[in-house]
N, C-alpha and C positions, 0 to 999 in steps of 0.2 A: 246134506252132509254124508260121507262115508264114513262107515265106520273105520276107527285107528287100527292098525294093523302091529302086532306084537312088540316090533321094534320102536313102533310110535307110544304105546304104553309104558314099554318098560321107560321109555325116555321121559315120558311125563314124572312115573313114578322116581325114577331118581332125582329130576329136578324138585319135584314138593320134598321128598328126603332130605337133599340138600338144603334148603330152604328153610327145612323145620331146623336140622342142623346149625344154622346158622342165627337164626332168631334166638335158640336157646343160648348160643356162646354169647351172641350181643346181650342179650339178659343177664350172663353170668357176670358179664364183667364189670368193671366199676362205673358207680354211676356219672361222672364225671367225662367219662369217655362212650359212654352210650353213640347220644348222636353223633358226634364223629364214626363210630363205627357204621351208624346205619347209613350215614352220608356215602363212606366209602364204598358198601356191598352195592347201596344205588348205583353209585359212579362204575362200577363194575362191572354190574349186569347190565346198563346203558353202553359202557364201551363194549363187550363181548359182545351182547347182540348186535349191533352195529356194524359190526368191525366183517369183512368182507373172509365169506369163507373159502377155505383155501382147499381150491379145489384139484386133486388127481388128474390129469389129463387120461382122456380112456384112451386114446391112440399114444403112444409114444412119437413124439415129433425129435425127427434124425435130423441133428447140425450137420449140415455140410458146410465146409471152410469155403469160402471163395474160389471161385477159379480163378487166376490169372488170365485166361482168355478175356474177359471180361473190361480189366482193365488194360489192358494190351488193346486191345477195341478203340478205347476211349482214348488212349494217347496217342493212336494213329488218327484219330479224324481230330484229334486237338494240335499235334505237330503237323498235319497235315495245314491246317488253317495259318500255326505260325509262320510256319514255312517260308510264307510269301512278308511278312514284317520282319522277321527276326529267322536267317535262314538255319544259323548255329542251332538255337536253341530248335526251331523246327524240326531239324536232320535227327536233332539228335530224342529227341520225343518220340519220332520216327522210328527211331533203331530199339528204342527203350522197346517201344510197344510192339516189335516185331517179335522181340524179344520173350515180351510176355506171351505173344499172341502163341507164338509155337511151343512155350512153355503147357502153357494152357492145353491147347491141342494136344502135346503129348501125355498131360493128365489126365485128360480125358478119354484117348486111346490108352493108358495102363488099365485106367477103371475096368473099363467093357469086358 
């Protein structure tokens, strides 16, 4: 075992603090509603400890929106395919995605 390290003490120490804190309120109060209260501090510190800690990211992770290229991509080789069933809707899947495609491209050339 290592020894605890300050931040791990004082953290011990305030949960027995709390603890005693809480024991004496449950004592204080009527007898009637004792265990219920002990029930609920249980139910508490069973969900708290459990409950997944929420943690900082150490790198900041940057959203980037979609590019258009992308889906411009995908409705050329999908109008491309309709093309030959359905020439309308093909052509025009076609033009959609050409459309994205150079959209894309030109956002991608503003970025740089």
């Amino acid at each position: 075992m290592t020894p605890a390290g300050p931040a791990q003490k004082r953290r011990e120490e305030e949960i027995e603090r709390l603890a005693t804190q809480t024991g004496r309120l449950i004592r204080e109060a009527d007898p009637e509603t004792r265990e219920q209260l002990v029930e609920s501090a249980s139910a508490i510190i069973r969900e708290e400890s459990r409950a997944p800690r929420e943690t900082t990211p150490t790198a900041t992770a940057v959203e980037r929106p979609m590019n258009p290229l992308a889906a411009g991509l995908g409705l050329l080789i999908v109008g491309a395919g309709l093309a030959f069933l359905m020439p309308f809707l093909g052509v025009a899947l076609i033009a959609i995605g050409i459309i994205a495609s150079v959209w894309g491209l030109a956002i991608s050339w503003w970025r740089k």
